[in-house]
C-alpha positions as CSV (number, residue, x, y, z in Angstrom):
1,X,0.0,0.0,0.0
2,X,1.1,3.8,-0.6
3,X,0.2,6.4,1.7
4,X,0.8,9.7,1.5
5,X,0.3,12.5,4.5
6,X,0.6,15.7,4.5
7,X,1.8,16.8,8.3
8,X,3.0,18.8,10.7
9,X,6.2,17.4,11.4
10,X,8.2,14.3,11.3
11,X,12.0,16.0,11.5
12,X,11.8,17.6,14.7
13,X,10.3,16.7,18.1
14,X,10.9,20.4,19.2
15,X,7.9,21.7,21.2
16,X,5.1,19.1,19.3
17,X,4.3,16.0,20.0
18,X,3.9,14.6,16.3
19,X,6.9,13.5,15.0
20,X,8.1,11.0,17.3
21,X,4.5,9.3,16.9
22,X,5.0,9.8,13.1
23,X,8.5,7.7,13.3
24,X,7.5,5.0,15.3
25,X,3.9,4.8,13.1
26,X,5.7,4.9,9.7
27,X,8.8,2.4,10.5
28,X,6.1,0.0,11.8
29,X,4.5,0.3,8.5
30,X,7.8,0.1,6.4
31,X,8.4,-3.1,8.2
32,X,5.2,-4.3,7.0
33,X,6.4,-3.3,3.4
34,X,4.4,-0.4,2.8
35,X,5.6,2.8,1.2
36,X,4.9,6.1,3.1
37,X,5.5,9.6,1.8
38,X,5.4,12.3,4.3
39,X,5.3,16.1,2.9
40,X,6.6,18.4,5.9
41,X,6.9,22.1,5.2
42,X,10.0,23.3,6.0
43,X,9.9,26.2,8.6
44,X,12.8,27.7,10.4
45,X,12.0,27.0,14.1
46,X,11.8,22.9,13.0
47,X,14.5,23.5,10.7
48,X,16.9,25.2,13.6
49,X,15.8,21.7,15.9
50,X,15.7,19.3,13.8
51,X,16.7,15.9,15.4
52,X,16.0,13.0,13.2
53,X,17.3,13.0,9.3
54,X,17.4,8.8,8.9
55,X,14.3,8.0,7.5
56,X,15.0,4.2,6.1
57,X,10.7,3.2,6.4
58,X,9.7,6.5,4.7
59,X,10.5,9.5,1.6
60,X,10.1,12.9,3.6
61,X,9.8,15.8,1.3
62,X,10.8,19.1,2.7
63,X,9.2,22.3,1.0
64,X,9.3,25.6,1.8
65,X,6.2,26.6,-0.1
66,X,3.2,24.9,-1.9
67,X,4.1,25.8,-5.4
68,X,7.5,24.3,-5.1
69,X,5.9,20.4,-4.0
70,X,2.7,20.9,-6.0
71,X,3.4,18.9,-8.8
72,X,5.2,16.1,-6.8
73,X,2.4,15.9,-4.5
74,X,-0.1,15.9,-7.4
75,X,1.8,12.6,-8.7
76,X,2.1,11.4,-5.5
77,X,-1.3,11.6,-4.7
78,X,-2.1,10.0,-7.5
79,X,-0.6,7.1,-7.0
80,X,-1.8,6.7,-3.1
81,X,-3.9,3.8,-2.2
82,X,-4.7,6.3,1.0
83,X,-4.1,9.6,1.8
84,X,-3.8,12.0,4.7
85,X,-4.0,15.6,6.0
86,X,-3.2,15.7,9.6
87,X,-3.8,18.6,12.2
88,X,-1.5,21.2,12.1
89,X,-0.7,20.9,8.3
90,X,0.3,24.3,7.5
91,X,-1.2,23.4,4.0
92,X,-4.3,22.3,5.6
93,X,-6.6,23.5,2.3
94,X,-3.7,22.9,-0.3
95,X,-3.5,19.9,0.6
96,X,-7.3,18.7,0.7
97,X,-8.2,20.1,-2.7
98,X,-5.4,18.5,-4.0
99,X,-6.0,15.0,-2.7
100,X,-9.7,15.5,-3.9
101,X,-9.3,16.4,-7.3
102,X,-5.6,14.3,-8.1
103,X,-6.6,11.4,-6.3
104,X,-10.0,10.2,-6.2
105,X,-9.5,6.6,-6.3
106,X,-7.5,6.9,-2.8
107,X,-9.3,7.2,0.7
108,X,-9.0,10.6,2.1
109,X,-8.4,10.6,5.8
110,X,-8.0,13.4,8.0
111,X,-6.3,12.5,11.5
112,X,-6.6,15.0,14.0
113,X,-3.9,14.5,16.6
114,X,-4.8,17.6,18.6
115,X,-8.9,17.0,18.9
116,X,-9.6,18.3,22.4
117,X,-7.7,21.3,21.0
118,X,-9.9,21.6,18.0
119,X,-13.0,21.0,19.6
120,X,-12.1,24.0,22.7
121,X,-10.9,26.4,20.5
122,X,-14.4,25.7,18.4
123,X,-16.2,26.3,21.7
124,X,-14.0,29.8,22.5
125,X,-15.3,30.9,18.9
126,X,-11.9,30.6,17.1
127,X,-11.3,29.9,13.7
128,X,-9.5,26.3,13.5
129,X,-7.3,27.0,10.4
130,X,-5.9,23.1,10.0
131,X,-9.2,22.2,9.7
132,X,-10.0,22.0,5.9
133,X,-12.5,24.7,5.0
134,X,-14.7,22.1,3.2
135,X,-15.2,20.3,6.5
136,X,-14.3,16.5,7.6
137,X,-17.9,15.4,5.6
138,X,-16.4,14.1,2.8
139,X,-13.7,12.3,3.9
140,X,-13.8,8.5,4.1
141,X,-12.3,8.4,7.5
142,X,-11.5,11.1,10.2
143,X,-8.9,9.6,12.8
144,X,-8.8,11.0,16.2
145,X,-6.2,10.7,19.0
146,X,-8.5,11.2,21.8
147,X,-11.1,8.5,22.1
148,X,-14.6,8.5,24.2
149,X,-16.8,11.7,23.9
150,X,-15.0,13.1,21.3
151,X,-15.5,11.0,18.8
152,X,-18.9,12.2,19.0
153,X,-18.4,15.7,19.2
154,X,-16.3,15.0,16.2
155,X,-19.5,14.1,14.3
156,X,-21.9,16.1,15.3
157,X,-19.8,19.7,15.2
158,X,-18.1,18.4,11.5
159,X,-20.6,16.0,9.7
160,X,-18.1,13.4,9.8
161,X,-19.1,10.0,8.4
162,X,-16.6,7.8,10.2
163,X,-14.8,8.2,12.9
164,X,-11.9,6.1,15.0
165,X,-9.6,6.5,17.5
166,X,-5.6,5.9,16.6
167,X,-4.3,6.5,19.8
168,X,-0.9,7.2,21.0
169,X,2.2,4.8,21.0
170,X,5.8,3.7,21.4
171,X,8.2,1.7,19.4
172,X,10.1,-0.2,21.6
173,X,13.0,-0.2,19.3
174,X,13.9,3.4,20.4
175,X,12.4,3.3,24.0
176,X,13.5,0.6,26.1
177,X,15.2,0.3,29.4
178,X,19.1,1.7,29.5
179,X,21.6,2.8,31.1
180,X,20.8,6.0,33.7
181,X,22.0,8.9,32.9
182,X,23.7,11.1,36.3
183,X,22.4,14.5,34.9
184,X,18.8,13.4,34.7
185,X,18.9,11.5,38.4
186,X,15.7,12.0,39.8
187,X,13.3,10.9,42.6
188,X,10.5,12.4,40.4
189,X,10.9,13.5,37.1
190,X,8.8,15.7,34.2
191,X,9.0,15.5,30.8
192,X,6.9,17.5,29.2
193,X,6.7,21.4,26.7
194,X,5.5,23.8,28.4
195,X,1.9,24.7,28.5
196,X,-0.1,27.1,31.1
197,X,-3.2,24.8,31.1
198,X,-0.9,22.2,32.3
199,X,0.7,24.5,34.8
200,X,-1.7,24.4,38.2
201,X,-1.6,20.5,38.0
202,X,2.4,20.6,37.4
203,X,2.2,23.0,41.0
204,X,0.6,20.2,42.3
205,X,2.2,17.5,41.7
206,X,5.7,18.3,41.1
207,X,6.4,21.8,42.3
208,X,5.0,21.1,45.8
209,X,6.3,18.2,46.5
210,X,9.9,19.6,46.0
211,X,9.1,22.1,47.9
212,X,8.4,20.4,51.0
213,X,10.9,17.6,50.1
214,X,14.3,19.4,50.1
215,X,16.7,16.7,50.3
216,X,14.9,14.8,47.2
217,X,16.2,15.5,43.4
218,X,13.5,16.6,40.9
219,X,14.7,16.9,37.3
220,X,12.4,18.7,34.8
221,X,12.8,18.3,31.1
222,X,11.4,20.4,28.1
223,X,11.4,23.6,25.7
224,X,9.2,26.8,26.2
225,X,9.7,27.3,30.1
226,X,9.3,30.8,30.9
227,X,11.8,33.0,33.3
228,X,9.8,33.2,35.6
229,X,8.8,29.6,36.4
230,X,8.8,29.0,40.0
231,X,12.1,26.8,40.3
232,X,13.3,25.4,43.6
233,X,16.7,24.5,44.9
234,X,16.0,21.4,44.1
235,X,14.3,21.3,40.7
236,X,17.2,20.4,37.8
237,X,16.1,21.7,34.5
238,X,17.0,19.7,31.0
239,X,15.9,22.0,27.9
240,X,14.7,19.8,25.3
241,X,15.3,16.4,25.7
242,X,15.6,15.0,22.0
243,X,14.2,11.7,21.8
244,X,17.0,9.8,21.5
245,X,17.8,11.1,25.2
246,X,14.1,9.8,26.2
247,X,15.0,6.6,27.6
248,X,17.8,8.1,29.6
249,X,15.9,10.4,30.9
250,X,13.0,7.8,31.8
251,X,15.7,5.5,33.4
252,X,17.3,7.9,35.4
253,X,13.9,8.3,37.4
254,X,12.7,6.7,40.4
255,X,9.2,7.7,39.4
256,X,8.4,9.8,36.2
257,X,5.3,12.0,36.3
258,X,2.8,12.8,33.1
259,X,0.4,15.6,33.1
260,X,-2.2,15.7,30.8
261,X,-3.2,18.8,29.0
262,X,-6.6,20.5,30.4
263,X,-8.5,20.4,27.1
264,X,-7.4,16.1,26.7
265,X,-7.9,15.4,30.4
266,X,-11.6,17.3,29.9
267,X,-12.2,15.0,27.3
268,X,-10.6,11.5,28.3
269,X,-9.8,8.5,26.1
270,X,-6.4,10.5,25.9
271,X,-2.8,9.0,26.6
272,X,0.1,10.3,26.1
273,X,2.3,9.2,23.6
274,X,4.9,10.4,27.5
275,X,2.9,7.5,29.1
276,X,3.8,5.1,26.7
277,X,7.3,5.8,26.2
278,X,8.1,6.3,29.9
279,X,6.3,3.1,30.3
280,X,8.4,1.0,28.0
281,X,11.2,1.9,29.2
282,X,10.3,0.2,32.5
283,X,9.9,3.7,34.4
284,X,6.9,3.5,37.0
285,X,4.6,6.2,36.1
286,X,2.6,9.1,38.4
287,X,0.2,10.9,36.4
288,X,-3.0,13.1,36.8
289,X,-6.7,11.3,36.3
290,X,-9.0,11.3,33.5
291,X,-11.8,9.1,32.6
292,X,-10.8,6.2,30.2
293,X,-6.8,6.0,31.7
294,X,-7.9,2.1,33.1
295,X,-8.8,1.4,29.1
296,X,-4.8,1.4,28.8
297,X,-3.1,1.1,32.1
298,X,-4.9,-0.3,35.5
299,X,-4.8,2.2,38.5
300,X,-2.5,0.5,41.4
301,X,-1.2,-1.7,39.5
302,X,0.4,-0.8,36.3
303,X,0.3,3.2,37.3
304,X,-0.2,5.1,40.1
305,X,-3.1,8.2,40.4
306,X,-2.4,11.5,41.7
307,X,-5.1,14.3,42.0
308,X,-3.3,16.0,45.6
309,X,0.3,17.0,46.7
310,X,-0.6,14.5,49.2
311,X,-1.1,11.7,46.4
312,X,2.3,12.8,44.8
313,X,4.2,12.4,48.2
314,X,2.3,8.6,48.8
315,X,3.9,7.4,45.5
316,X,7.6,9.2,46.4
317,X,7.6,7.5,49.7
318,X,7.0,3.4,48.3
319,X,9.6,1.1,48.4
320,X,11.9,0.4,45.6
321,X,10.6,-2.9,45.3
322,X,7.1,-1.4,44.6
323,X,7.8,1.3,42.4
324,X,9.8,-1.7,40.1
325,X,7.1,-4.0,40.3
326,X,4.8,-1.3,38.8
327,X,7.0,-0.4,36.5
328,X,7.8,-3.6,35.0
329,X,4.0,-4.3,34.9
330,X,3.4,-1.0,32.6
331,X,6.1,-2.3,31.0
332,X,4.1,-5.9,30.3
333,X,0.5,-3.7,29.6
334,X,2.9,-1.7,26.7
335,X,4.4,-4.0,25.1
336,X,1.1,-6.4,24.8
337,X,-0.9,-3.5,23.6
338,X,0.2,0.1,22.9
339,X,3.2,-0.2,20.6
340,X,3.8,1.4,16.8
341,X,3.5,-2.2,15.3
342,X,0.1,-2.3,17.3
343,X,-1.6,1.2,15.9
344,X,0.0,0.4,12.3
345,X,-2.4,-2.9,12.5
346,X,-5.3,-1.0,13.6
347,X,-4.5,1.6,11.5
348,X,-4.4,-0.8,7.8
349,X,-7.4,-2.5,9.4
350,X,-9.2,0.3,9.3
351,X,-8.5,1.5,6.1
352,X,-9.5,-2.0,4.5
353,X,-12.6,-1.8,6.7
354,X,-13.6,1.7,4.9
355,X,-12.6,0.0,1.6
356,X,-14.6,-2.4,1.5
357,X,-17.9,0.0,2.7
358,X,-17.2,2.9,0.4
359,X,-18.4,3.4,-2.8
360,X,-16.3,3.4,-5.9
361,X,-14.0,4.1,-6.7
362,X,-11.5,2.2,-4.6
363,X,-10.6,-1.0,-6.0
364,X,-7.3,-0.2,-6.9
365,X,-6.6,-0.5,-2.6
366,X,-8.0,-3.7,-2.5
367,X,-4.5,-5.2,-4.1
368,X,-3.0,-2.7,-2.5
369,X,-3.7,-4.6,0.7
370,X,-3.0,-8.0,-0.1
371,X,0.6,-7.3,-1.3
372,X,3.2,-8.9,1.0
373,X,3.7,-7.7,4.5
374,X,7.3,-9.0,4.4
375,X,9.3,-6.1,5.6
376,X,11.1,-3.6,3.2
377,X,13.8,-1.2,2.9
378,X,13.0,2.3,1.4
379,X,15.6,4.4,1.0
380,X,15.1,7.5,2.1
381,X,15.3,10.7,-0.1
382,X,15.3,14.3,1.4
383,X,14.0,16.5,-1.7
């Protein structure tokens, strides 16, 4: 099968959250023997961060305007048993028309990776500009990241026919247990950009506790922290931990906490792509609440629950033994169900599902998906 998305990102992990699902997503699907082109536009604040350029499961094509890729995107199109515009897309509209008009024997899918985003800034009155101006009504699929009740807000607010969640997830070929790292030591650790919706809960469960726990190492990681952040003594900071550094990072914690962004945590049905990663590398996790988290990690067991300072300083204070045990159990719940290899099944099975339901024409996938799932090489070609 060919697929080609037009995306936000998938050569730098500075300040988004995209790429690195993009690169465990599309090696998961080279593996499988599928070809993948991603169209990224080239902007100067990726460009200055860029931390991934091997692309061996995927062609990215960087452009610095539409009228530059145009024409390769209107042959690439054309030849796409599927193809997607994700959230974010600078090209949002470009890129729709094009995949309309070039390519109507391919499934057009939209994947909104940032849907309790959308769906608030809808509610504030704001104009979404990644979201086509034609609407999600007639595409074949819309994917969402968040699950539960937005899935039906996504229907009833866009008209969309069919809707699914792809949710977050890790390749374990990149994040796995390693070596610590002495920089990133930690009794509790964040990783995490910075966001003021996220901030209140981060006082709460990570600035507090260090606060009244002095003698214990907290080590924060991320980009976008402001100058006036309320640091402590004994708060580290690590600005931008590339994900290559990830499982360093992860390692070098006792206990790693996730905070979920208001809108997602309003919404539920929405992990973290931190959750997983943290989690495969064996790290035991500490995160905020939101309805749906037992759908991929069981409370007590394989995570532990915070909502008070009080809740925070309960996890710090278990034994080694526990917080291992816990950890090695996310581990287990990860690797059984919430890696790359596991989204890039549900996310073919879902495109044969809508193939087989939609109207012509289409028939050109149908071969598409029987080819051989024997894994491939594609080299990679930076145009």
């Amino acid at each position: 099968m060919k697929l080609v998305i037009f995306g936000l990102t998938l050569s730098s992990s500075w300040g988004n959250g995209h790429a690195t699902l993009w690169r465990g997503l599309l090696a998961a699907l080279g593996r499988r023997g599928h070809e993948v082109i991603f169209f990224e536009r080239d902007v100067p604040y990726y460009a200055a961060h860029r931390d991934f350029t091997d692309f061996p499961d995927a062609q990215l094509v960087l452009y610095k305007d539409w009228a530059e890729v145009a024409q390769q995107a209107t042959r690439h199109a054309g030849e796409a048993d599927a193809a997607l515009v994700t959230s974010y897309c600078p090209d949002t509209n470009a890129a729709t028309n094009l995949i309309f008009d070039s390519a109507p024997a391919a499934l057009h899918v939209f994947y909104d990776l940032d849907t309790p985003v959308t769906l608030s800034r809808l509610d504030a009155g704001e104009v979404v500009d990644y979201v086509p101006t034609l609407g999600l009504r007639e595409f074949d699929l819309v994917l969402s990241y968040t699950g539960g009740a937005a899935l039906t807000e996504v229907r009833r607010r866009f008209g969309a026919r069919r809707v699914a969640a792809l949710y977050g997830h890790v390749d374990p070929r990149t994040h796995h247990p390693v070596a610590s790292n002495g920089r990133a030591r930690a009794d509790l650790s964040y990783l995490g950009t910075y966001a003021p919706d996220r901030q209140a809960t981060l006082e709460r469960l990570f600035i507090e506790p260090a606060r009244l726990r002095p003698a214990e190492r907290f080590v924060l990681g991320g980009a976008g922290y402001p100058q006036d952040f309320p640091w402590t003594s004994n708060i580290w900071f690590v600005q931008h931990v590339a994900p290559a550094e990830h499982p360093a990072f992860f390692c070098s914690s006792r206990l790693t906490l996730n905070v979920t962004r208001a809108d997602m945590a309003a919404m539920g049905y929405c992990p973290s792509g931190r959750l997983f990663e943290a989690a495969a590398c064996g790290t035991p996790l500490l995160s905020d609440g939101w309805e749906g988290l037992e759908r991929f990690f069981l409370p007590g067991e394989e995570i532990l629950i915070a909502d008070t300072t009080a809740d925070a300083l309960t996890a710090l204070d278990l034994s080694d033994a526990e917080l291992a045990r816990i950890g090695a159990a996310g581990r287990e719940r990860v690797l059984s169900e919430h890696t790359s290899a596991h989204r890039a099944g549900q996310l073919l099975a879902l495109l044969e599902d809508v193939r087989t339901s939609r109207p012509e024409p289409a028939k050109q996938l149908a071969a598409a998906v029987e080819r051989s799932c024997s894994p491939a090489t594609h080299s990679c070609r930076r145009i």
